[in-house]
N, C-alpha and C positions, 0 to 999 in steps of 0.2 A: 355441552358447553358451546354456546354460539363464538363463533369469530368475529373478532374485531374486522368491521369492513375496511376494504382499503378500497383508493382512489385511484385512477391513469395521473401517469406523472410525468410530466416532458420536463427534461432539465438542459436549454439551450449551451451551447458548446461555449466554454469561460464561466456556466456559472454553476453554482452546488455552495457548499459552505467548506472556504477556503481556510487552512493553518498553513502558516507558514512558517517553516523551521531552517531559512539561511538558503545554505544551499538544496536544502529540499523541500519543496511544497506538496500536501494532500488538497484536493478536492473533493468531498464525500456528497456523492449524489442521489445517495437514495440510504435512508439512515432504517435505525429499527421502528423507528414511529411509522415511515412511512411503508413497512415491508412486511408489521403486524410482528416483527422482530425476527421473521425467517432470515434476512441477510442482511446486510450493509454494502456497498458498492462504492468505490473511492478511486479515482486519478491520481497515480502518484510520478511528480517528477524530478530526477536529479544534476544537478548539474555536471559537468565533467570533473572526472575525478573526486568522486563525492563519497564518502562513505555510508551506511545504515546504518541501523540503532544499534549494532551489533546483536553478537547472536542470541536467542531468545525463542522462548514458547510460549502457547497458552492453547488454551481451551478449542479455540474457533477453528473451523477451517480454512485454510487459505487458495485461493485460487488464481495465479498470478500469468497475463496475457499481455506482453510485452506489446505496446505500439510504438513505439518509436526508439532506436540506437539497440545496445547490447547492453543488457542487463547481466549483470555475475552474479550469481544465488547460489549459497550453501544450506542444504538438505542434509540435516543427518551427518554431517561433518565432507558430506562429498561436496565439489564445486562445481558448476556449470555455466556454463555462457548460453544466453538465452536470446537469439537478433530477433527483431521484428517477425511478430507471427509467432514464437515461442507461447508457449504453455506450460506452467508447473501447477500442480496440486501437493499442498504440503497441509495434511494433516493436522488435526488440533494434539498438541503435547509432542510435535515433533520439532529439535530445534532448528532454527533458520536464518539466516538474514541475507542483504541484498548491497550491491555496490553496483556504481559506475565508473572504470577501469579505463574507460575511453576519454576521446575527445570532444566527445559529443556528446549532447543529453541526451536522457534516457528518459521514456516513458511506460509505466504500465497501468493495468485496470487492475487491481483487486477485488476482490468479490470474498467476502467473511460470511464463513454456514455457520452456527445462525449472527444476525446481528448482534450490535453493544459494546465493539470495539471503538465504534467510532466518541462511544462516551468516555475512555479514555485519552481522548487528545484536548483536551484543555489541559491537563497536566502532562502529555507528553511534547506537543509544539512547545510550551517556553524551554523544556531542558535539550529540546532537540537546537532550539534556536540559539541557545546560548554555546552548545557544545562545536569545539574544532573538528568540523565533517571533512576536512580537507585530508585525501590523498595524495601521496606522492605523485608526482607526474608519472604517469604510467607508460 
């Protein structure tokens, strides 16, 4: 079976294909079209005091490298604080989710083994953007 060829991809800083859910936005810069479906790569940031989708699995694996503030991330029902430089691998079918606990936003890279997560966000940005992501002041 031949592989789908793939192409060099430069995705200048500000741009990828943007969702925006309030107080949290994805930027996915490199999707399964362009990865032959090995991964997906995505910027994810939250504002302070922000919540995630709550907690949740699926298939893919997750790869999460904090750049910027302190990310909170629940593994398997454990909690962690993740500051800049931080690193998690969380498994496909294991459950997870993420906040920002701080006063400051947060940033991380995502990286999904293999791609196709990112075809779920036309139906996941409108319910994320509609839903109250706000935390209590922490």
């Amino acid at each position: 079976m031949t592989e789908p060829a793939r192409q060099p991809l430069i995705v200048p800083a500000g741009q990828g294909r943007a969702y925006d859910m309030g107080r949290m936005q994805a930027v996915f810069k490199a999707d399964q079209d362009e990865t032959a479906g090995r991964y997906s790569i995505s910027e994810w940031w939250l504002e302070p005091n922000t919540r995630g989708p709550g907690v949740h699995a699926h298939s893919d694996d997750h790869i999460f490298y904090v750049i910027e503030g302190s990310l909170r991330l629940v593994v398997d029902g454990q909690w962690s604080t993740l500051d800049k430089g931080g690193y998690a691998l969380i498994p496909g079918g294991v459950p997870h989710d993420f906040e920002n606990r701080s006063q400051a936003k947060v940033g991380f890279i995502s990286l999904n083994n293999p791609g196709g997560f990112e075809a779920k966000m036309a139906g996941i940005a409108p319910a994320m953007a509609a839903a109250d992501l706000s935390l209590p002041d922490a």
